[in-house]
Every structure is written in structure tokens, then in C-alpha cells.
Backbone and ligand atoms as CSV (ligand in chain L), in Angstrom:
chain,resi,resn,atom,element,x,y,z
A,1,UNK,N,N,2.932,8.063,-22.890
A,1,UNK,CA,C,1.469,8.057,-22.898
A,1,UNK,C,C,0.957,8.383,-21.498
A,2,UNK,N,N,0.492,9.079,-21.318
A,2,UNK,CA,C,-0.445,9.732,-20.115
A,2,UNK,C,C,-1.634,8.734,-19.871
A,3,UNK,N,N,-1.623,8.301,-18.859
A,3,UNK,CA,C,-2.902,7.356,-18.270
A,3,UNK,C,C,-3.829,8.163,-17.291
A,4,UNK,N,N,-5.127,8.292,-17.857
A,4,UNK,CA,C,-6.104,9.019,-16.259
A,4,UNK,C,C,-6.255,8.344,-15.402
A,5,UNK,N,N,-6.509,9.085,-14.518
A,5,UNK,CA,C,-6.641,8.961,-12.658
A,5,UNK,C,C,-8.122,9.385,-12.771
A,6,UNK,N,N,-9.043,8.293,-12.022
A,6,UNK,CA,C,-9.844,8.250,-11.436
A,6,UNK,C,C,-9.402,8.881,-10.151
A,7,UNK,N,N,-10.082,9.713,-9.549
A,7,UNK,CA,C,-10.171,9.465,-7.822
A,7,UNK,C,C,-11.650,8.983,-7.377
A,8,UNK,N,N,-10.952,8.170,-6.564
A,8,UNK,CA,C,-11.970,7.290,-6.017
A,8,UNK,C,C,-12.253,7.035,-4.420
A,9,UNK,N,N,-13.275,7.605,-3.856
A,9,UNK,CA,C,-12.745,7.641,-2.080
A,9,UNK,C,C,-12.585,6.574,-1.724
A,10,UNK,N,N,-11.889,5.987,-0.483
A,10,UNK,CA,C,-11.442,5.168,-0.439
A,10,UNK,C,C,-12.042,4.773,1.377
A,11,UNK,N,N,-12.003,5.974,1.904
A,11,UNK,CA,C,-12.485,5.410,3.401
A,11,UNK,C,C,-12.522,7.262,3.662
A,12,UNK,N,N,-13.079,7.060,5.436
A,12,UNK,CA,C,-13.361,8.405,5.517
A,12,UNK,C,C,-11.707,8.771,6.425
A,13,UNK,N,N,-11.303,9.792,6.238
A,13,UNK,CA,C,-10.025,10.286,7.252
A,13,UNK,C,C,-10.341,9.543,8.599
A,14,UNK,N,N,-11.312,9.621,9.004
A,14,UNK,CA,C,-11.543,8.986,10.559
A,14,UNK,C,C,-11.215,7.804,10.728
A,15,UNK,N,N,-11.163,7.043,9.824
A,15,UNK,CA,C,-11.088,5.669,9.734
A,15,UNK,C,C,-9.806,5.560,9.853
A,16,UNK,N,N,-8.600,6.043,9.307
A,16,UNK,CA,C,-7.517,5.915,9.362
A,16,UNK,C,C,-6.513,7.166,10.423
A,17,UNK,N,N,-6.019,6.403,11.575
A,17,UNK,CA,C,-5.897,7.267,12.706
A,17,UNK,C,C,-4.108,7.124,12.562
A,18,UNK,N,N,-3.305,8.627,12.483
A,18,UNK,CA,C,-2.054,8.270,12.759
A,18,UNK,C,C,-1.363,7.321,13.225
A,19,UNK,N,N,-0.625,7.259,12.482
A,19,UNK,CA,C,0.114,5.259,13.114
A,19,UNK,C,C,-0.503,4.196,13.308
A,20,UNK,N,N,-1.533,4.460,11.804
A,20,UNK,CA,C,-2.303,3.271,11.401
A,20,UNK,C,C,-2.657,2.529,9.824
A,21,UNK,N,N,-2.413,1.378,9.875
A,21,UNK,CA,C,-2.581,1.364,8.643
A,21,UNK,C,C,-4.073,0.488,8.167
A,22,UNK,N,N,-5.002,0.967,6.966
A,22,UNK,CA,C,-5.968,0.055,6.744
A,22,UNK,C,C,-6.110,-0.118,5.647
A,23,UNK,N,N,-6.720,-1.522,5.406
A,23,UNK,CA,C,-7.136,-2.210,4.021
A,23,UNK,C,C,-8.236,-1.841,3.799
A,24,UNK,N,N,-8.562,-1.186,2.229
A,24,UNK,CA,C,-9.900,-1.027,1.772
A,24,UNK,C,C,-9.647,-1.910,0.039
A,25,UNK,N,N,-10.791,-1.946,-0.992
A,25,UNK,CA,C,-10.754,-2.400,-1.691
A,25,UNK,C,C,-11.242,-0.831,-2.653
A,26,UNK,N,N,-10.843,-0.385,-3.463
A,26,UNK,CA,C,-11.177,0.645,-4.691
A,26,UNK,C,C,-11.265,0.035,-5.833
A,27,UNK,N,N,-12.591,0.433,-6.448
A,27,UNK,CA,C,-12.483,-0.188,-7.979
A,27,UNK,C,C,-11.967,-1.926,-7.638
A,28,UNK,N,N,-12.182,-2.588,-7.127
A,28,UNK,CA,C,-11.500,-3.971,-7.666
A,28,UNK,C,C,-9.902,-3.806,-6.930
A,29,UNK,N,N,-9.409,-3.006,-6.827
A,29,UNK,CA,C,-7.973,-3.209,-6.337
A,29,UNK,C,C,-8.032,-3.190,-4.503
A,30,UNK,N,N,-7.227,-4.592,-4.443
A,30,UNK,CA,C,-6.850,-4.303,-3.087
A,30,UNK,C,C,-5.670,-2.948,-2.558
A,31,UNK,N,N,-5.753,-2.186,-1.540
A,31,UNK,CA,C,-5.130,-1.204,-1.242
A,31,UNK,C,C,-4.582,-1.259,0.125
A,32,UNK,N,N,-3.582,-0.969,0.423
A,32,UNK,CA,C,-3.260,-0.479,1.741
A,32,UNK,C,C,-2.724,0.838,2.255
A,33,UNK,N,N,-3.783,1.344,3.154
A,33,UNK,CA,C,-3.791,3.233,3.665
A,33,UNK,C,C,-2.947,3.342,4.501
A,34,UNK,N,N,-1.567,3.498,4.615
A,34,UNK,CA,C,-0.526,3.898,5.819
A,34,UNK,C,C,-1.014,5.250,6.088
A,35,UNK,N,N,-0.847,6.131,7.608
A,35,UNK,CA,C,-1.249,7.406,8.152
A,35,UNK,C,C,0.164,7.029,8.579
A,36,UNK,N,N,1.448,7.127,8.495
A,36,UNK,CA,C,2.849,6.817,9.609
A,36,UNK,C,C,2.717,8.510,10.441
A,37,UNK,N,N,3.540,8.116,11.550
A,37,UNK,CA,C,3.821,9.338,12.132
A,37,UNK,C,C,4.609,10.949,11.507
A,38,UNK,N,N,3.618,12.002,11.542
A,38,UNK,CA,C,4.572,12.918,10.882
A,38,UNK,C,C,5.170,12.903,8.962
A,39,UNK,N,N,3.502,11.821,8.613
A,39,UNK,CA,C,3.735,11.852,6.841
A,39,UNK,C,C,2.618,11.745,6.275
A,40,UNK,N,N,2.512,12.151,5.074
A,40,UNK,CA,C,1.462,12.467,4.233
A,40,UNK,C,C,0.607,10.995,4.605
A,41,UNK,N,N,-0.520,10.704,4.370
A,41,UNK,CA,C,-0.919,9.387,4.203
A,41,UNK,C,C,-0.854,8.894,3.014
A,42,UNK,N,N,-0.355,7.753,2.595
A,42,UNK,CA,C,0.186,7.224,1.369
A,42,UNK,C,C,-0.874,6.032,1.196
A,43,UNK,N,N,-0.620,5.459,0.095
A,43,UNK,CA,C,-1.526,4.165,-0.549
A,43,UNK,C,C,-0.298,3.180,-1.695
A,44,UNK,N,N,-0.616,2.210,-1.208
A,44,UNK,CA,C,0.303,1.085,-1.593
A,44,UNK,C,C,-0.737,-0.057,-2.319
A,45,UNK,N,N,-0.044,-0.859,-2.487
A,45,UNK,CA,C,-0.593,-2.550,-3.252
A,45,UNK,C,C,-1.210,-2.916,-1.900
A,46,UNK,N,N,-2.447,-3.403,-1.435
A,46,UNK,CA,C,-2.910,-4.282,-0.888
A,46,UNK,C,C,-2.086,-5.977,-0.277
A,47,UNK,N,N,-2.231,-6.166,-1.400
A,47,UNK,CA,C,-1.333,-7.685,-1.309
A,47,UNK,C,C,0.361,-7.596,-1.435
A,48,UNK,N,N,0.458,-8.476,-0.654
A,48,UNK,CA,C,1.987,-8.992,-0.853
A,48,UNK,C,C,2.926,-9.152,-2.161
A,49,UNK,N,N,3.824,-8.625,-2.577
A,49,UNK,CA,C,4.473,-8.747,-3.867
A,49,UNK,C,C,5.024,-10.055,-3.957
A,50,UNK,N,N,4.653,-11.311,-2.612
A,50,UNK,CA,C,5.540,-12.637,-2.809
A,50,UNK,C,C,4.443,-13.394,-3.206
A,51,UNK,N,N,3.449,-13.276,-2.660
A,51,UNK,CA,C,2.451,-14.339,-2.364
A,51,UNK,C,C,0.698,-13.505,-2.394
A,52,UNK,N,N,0.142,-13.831,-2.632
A,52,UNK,CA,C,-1.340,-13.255,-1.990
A,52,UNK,C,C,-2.030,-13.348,-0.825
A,53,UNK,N,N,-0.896,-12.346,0.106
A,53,UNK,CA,C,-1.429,-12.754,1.452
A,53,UNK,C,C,-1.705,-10.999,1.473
A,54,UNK,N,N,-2.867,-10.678,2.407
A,54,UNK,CA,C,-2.913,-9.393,2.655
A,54,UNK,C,C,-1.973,-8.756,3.482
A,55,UNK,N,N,-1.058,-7.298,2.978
A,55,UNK,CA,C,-0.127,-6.762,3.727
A,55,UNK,C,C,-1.102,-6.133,5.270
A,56,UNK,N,N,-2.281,-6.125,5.350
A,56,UNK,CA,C,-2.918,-5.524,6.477
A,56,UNK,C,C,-2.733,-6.297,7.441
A,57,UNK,N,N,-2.781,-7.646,7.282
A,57,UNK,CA,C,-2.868,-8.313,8.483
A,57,UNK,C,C,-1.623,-8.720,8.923
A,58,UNK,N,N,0.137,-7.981,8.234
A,58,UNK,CA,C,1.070,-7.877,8.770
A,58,UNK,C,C,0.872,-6.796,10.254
A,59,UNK,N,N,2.722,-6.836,10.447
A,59,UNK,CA,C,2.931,-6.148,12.064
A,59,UNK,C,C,3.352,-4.514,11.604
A,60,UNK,N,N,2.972,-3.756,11.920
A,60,UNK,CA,C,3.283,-2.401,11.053
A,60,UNK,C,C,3.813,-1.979,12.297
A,61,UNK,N,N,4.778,-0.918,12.136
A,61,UNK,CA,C,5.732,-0.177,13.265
A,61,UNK,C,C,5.280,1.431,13.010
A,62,UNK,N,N,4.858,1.860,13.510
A,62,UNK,CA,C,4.699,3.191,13.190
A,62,UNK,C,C,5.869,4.396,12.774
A,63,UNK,N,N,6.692,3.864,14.418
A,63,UNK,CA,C,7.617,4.663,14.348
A,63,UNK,C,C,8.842,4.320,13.618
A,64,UNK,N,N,9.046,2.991,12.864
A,64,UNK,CA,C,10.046,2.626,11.906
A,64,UNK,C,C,9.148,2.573,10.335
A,65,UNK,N,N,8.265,2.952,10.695
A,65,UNK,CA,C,7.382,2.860,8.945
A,65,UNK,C,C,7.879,1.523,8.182
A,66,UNK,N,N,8.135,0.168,8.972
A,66,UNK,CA,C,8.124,-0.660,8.674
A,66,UNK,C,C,6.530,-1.610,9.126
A,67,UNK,N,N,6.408,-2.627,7.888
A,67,UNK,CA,C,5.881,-3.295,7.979
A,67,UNK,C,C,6.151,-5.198,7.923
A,68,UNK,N,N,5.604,-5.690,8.617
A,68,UNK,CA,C,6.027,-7.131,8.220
A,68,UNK,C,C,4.976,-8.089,8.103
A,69,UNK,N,N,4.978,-8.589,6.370
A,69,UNK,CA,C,4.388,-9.487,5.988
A,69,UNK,C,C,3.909,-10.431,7.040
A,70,UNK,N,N,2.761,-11.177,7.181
A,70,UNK,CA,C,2.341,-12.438,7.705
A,70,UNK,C,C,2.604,-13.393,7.224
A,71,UNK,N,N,3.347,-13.382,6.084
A,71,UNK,CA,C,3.095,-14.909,5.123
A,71,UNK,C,C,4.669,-15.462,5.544
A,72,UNK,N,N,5.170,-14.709,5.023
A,72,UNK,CA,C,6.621,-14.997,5.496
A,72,UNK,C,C,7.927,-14.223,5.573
A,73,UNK,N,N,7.057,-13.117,6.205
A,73,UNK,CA,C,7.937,-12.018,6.779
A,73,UNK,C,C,8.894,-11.284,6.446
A,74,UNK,N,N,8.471,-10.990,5.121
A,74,UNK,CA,C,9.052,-9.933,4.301
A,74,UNK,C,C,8.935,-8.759,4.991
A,75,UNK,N,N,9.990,-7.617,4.891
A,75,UNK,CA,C,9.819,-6.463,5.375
A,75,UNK,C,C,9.724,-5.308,4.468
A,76,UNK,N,N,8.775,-4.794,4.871
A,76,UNK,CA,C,8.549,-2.893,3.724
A,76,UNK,C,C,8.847,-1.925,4.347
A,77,UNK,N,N,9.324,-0.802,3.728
A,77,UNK,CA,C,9.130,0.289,4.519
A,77,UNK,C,C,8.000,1.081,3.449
A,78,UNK,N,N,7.512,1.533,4.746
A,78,UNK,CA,C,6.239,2.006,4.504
A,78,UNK,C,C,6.034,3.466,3.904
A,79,UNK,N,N,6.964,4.257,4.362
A,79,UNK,CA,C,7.420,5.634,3.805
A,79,UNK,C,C,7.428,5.639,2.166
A,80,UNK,N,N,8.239,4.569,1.476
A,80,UNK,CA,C,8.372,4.607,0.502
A,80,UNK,C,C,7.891,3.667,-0.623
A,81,UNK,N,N,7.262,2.700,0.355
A,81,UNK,CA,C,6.908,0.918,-0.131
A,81,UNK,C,C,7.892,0.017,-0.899
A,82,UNK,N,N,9.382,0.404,0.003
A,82,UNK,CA,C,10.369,-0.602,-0.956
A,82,UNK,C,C,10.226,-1.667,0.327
A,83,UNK,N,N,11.056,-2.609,-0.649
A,83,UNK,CA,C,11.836,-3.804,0.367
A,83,UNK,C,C,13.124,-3.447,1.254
A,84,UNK,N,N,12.624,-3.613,2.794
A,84,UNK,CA,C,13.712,-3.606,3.378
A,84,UNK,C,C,14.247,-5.393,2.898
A,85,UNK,N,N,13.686,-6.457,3.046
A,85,UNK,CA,C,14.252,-7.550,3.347
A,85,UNK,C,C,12.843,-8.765,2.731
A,86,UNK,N,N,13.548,-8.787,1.365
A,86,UNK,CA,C,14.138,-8.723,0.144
A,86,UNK,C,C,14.852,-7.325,0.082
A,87,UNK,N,N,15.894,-6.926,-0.340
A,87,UNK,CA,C,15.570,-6.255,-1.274
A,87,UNK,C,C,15.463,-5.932,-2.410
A,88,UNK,N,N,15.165,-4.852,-3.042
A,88,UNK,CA,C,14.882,-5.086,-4.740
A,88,UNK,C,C,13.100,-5.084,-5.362
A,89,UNK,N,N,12.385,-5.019,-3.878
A,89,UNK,CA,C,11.172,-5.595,-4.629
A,89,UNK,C,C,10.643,-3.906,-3.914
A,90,UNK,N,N,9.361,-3.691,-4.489
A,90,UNK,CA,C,8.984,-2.618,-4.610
A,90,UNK,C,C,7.250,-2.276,-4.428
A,91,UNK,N,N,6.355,-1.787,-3.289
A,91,UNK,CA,C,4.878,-1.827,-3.700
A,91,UNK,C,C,4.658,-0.550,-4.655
A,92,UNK,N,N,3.698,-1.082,-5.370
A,92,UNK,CA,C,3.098,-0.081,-6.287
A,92,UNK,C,C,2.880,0.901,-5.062
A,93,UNK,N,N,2.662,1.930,-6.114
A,93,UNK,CA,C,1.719,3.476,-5.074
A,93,UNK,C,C,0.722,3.746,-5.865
A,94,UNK,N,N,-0.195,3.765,-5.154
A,94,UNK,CA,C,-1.123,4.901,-5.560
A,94,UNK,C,C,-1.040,6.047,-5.555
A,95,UNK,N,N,-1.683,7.385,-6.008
A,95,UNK,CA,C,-1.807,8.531,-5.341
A,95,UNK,C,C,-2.395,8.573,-5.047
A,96,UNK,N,N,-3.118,9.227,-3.724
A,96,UNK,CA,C,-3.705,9.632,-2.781
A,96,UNK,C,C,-3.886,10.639,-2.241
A,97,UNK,N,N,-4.871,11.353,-1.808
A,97,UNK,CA,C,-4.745,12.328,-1.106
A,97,UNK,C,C,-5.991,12.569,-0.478
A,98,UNK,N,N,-5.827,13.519,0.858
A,98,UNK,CA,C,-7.351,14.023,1.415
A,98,UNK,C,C,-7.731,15.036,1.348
A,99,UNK,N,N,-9.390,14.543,0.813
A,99,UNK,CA,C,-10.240,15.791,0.765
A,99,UNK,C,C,-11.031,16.262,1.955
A,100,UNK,N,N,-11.402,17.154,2.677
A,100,UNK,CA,C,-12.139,17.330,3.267
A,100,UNK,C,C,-11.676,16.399,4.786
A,101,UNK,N,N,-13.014,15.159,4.347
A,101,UNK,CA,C,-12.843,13.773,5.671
A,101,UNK,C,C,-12.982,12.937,4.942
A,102,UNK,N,N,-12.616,12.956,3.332
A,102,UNK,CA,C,-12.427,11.794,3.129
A,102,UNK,C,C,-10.949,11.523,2.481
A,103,UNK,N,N,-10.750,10.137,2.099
A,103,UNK,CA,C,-9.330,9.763,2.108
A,103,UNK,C,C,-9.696,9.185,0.024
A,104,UNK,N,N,-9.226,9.716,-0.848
A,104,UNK,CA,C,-9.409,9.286,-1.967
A,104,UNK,C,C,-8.000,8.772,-2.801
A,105,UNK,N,N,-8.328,7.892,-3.716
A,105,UNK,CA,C,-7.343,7.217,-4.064
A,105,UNK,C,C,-7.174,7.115,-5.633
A,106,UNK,N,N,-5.947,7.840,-6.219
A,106,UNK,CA,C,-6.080,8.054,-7.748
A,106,UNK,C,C,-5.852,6.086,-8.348
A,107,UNK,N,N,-7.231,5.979,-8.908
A,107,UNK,CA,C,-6.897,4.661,-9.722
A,107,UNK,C,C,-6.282,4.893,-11.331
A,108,UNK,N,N,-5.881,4.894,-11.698
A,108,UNK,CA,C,-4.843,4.785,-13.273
A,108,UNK,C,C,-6.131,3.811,-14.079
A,109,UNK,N,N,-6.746,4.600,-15.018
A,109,UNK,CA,C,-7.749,3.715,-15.950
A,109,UNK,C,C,-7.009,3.295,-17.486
A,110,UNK,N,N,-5.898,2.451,-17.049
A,110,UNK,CA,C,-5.233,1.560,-18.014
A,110,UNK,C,C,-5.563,-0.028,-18.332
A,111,UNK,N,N,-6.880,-0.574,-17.617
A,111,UNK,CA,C,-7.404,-1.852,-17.463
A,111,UNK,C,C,-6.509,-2.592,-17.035
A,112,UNK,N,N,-5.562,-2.428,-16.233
A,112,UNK,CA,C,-4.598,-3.267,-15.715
A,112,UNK,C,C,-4.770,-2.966,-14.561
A,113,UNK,N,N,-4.352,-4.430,-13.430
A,113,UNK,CA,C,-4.541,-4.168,-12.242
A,113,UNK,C,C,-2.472,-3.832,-11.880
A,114,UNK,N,N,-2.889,-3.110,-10.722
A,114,UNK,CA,C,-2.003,-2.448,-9.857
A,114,UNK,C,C,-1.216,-3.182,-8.796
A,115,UNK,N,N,-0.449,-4.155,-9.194
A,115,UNK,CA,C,0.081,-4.863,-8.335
A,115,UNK,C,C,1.552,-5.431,-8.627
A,116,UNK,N,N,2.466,-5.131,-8.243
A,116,UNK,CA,C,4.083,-5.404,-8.289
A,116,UNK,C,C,4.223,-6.834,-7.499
A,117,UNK,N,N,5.116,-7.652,-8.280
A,117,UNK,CA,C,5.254,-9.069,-7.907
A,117,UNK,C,C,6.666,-8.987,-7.594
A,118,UNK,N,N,6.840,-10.283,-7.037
A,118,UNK,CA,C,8.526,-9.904,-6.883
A,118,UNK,C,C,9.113,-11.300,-6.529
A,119,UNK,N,N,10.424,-11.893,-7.410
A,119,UNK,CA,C,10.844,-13.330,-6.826
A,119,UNK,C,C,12.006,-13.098,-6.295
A,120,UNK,N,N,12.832,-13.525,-5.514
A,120,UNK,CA,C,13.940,-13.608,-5.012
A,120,UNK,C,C,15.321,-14.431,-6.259
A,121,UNK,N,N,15.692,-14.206,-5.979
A,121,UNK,CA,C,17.088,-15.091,-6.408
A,121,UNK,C,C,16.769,-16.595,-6.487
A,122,UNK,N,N,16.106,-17.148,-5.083
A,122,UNK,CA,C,16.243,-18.525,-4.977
A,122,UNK,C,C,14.903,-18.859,-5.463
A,123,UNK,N,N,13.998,-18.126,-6.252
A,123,UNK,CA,C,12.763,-18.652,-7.161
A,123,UNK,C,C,11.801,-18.032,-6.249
A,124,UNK,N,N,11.485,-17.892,-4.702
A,124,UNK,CA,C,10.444,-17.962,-4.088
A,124,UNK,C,C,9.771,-17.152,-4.949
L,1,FES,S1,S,3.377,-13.630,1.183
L,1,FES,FE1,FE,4.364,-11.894,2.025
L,1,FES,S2,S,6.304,-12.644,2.487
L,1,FES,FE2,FE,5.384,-14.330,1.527
């Protein structure tokens, strides 16, 4: 079954400066805008797949396209939005792409929100 894509802008290109990452909200979904060095700009889950802590106000590496949770320091890579540490766990993607100067974000109009959870082995 084929689900439509809204695009929906999301912030303007300016806002998001190489080797930066920012939180916006689209439609109801929290999002997070990676620009990494030398890659498309991508769009991920907003929140944490452990907990509901925002991935923005983690430590992002530009040049390792890693990111690290605030809550309790889970690691992503940002290139692809897997788990370095867990691993196994995975952020949703959006698609994304830029128009012009602005930065738009395909939402999936399946009435479900967009967010990958993830427990460890030991329950967390
Ligand atoms: S909330 Fe992100 S690691 Fe726990």
C-alpha cells in the first residue's frame, strides 16, 4: 500500500548551517534537521527512541555524524539514524529535501505518528 507524502516546510535553509543540527515541529511531529559535513540534509524522529527526551538537546559531532542523547547517552549516527550504542535501534526518517531556501519535510498521511521506540535486552 502506497502512503502520501505531504511536504511540509519545515524551517528556512538558513536556519540550518552545515554541521548543524535543529529541532522543528511539522504537522504535530517532533523532527530533527541534521546539515552533517559533505551530506544531503536529512530528517530523523525528534525524540529519543528510549525515552522522550529531545535528540536536539544531545552533543552532535559533525565530523563523526554522531550524536549523543542527553537522557542517557545513547549514541546515533546521524548519516543513517541507526544505533551506534544500543545497537539494533533505529530513527525513523523522514524525507526531506530543499527547495529553493526552504528546507521541507515529506510527512506520510497514514494518521500515525512517526516515531521508532526501542528497549534494550535489559528492559530499559
Ligand atoms: S532518553 Fe535518550 S538515551 Fe535515554
Amino acid at each position: 500500500m502506497t502512503v502520501d507524502i505531504r511536504w511540509v516546510k519545515a524551517a528556512d535553509a538558513d536556519d540550518l548551517w552545515e554541521g548543524d543540527i535543529l529541532d522543528v515541529e511539522v504537522e504535530g511531529e517532533q523532527v530533527l534537521l541534521v546539515h552533517a559535513f559533505d551530506n544531503p540534509v536529512k530528517a530523523f524522529q525528534g525524540m529519543c527512541p528510549h525515552q522522550e527526551i529531545l535528540l536536539a538537546d544531545g552533543k552532535f559531532d559533525p565530523d563523526t555524524n554522531r550524536l549523543l542523547c542527553p537522557g542517557h547517552s545513547w549514541e546515533f549516527d546521524l548519516a543513517d539514524g541507526s544505533g551506534v550504542n544500543p545497537m539494533g535501534c533505529q530513527l525513523y526518517e523522514f524525507a526531506v529535501k530543499v527547495e529553493g531556501d526552504e528546507i521541507v519535510v515529506g510527512i506520510p498521511q497514514d494518521g500515525v505518528r512517526h516515531h521508532n521506540r526501542f528497549e534494550t535486552a535489559e528492559g530499559d
